[in-house]
C-alpha positions as CSV (number, residue, x, y, z in Angstrom):
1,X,66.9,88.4,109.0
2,X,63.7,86.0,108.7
3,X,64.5,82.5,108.8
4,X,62.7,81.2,106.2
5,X,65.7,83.4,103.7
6,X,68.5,81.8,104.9
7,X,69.2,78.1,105.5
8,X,72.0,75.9,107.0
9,X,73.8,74.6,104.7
10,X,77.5,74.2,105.5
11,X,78.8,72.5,108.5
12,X,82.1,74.8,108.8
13,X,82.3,78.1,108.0
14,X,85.6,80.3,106.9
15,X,85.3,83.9,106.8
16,X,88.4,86.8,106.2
17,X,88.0,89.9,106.9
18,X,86.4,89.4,110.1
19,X,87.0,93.0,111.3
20,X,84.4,94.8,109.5
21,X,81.5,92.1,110.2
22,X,78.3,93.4,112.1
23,X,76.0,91.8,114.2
24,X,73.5,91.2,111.4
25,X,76.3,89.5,109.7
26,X,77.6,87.8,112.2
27,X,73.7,86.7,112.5
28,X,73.7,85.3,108.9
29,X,76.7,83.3,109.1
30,X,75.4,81.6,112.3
31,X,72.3,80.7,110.5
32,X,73.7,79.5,107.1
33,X,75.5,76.6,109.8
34,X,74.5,73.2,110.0
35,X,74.8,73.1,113.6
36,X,72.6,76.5,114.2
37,X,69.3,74.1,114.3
38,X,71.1,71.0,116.1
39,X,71.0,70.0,119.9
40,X,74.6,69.4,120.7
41,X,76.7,67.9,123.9
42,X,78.9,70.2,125.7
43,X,81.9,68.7,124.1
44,X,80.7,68.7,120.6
45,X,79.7,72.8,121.0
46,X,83.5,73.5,121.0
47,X,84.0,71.4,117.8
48,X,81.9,73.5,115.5
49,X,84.2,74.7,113.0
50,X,83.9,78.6,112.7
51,X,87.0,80.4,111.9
52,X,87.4,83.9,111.0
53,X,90.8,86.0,109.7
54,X,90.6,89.7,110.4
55,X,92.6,92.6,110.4
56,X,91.8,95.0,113.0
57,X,94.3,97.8,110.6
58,X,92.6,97.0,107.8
59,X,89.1,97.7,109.2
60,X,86.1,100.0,107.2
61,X,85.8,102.2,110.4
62,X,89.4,102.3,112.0
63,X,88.6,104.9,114.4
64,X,85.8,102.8,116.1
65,X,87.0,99.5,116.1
66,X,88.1,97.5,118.9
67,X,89.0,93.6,118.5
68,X,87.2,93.2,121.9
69,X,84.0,94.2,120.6
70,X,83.9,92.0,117.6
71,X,84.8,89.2,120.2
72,X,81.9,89.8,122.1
73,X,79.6,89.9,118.8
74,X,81.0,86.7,117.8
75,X,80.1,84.9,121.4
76,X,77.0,86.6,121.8
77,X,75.4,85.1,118.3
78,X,77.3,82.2,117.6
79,X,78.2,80.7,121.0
80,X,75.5,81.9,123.5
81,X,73.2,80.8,120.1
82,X,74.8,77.4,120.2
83,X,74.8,76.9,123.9
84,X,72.6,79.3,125.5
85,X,72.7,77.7,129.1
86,X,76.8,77.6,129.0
87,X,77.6,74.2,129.3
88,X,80.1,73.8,127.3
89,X,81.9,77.0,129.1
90,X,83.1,77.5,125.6
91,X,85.0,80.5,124.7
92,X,86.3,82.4,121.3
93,X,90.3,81.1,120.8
94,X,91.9,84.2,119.2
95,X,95.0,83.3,117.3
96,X,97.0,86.5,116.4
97,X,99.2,86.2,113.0
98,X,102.3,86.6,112.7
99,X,103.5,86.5,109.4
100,X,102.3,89.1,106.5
101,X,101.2,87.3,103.6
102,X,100.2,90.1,100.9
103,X,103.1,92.5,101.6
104,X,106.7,92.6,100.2
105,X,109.7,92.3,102.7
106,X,110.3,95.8,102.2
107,X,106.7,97.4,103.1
108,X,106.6,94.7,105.8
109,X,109.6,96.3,107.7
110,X,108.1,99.7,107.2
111,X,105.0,98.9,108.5
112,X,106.9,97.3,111.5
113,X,108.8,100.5,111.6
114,X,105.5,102.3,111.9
115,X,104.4,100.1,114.9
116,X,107.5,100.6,116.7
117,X,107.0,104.4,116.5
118,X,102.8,103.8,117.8
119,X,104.2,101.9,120.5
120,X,106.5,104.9,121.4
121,X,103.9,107.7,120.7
122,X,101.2,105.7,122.4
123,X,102.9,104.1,125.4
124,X,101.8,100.5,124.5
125,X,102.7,97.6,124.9
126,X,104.6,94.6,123.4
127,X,101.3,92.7,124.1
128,X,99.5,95.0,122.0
129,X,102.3,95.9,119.3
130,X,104.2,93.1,117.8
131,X,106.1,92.9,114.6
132,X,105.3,91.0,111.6
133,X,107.4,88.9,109.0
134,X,107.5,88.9,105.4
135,X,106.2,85.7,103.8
136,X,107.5,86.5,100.7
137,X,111.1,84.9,99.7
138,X,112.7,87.9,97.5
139,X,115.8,89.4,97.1
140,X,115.1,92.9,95.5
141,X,111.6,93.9,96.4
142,X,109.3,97.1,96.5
143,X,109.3,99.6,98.9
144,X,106.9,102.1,100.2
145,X,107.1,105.6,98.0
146,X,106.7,108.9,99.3
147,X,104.4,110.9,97.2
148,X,105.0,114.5,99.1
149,X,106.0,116.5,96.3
150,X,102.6,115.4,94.9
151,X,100.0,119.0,96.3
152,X,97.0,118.5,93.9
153,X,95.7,116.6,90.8
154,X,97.5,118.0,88.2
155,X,100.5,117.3,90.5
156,X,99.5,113.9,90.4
157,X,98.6,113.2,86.8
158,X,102.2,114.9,85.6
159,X,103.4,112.3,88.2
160,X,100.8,109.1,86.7
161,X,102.2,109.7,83.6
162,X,106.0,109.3,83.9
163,X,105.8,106.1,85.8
164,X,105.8,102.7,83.4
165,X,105.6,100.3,86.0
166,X,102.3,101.9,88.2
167,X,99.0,100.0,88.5
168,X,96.0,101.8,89.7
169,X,93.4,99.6,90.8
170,X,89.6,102.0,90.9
171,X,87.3,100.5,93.4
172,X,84.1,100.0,91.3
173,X,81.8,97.2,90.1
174,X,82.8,95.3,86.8
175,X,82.1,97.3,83.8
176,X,81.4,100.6,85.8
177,X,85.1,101.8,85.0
């Protein structure tokens, strides 16, 4: 990244989906901050408003990724950069979520279903597995479908076109469908 491309403008800085971000990305956002170009005081280093969502099961490369890496990415270029002789002995704060806010009651349960049976596959722990809840207030929601009946795509289409109430979203630009 040359630094005459991107410029600090914004003194906080919100990102989601914090699990797929590089180091070059994690580059630009500490740039396009206010504070990237500031001297600050110990105490003021730990006040600089960055804040990042992520979830490490919803990651681009889920065989590779590991929530201690991206921690490290994040200290190396955004604290180390803001405080390279540690004197504010700041450190990333990592908050873990615990509610599901996208999922239906029903899908949250069999997810937490599914992480009950990693944990007992896997021998992990309740540190590392925890259950989430639904956010959702419904009486009568979707579940998750099993689609094993379904062995190829004329399987599927026969099956596409029965169902009234399906929506199929196609990953692709705007106007490319």
């Amino acid at each position: 990244l040359t630094n005459n491309l991107v410029k600090p403008l914004f003194a906080g800085i919100f990102c989601d989906e914090a699990q797929d971000f590089t180091r070059v990305e994690v580059e630009l956002i500490h740039r396009m901050c206010l504070f990237s170009e500031r001297m600050l005081f110990p105490q003021e280093i730990r006040q600089v408003p960055f804040v990042f969502a992520g979830d490490p099961f919803q990651t681009l490369n889920p065989t590779g990724f590991r929530w201690d890496g991206i921690t490290a990415i994040f200290h190396d270029k955004l604290i180390t950069n803001l405080d390279p002789s540690n004197r504010a002995k700041a450190s990333i704060r990592y908050k873990e979520l615990n509610f599901n806010y996208r999922s239906t009651a029903n899908i949250v349960r069999f997810a937490n279903l599914i992480q009950v049976l990693r944990k007992s596959l896997f021998g992990l722990s309740d540190a590392e597995i925890r259950p989430q809840t639904h956010w959702r207030l419904e009486q009568n929601s979707a579940g998750p479908v099993s689609y094993g009946k379904i062995k190829n795509a004329a399987d599927m289409d026969t099956f596409l076109r029965t169902q009234s109430d399906v929506t199929i979203i196609v990953p692709c630009d705007e106007g490319e469908e």
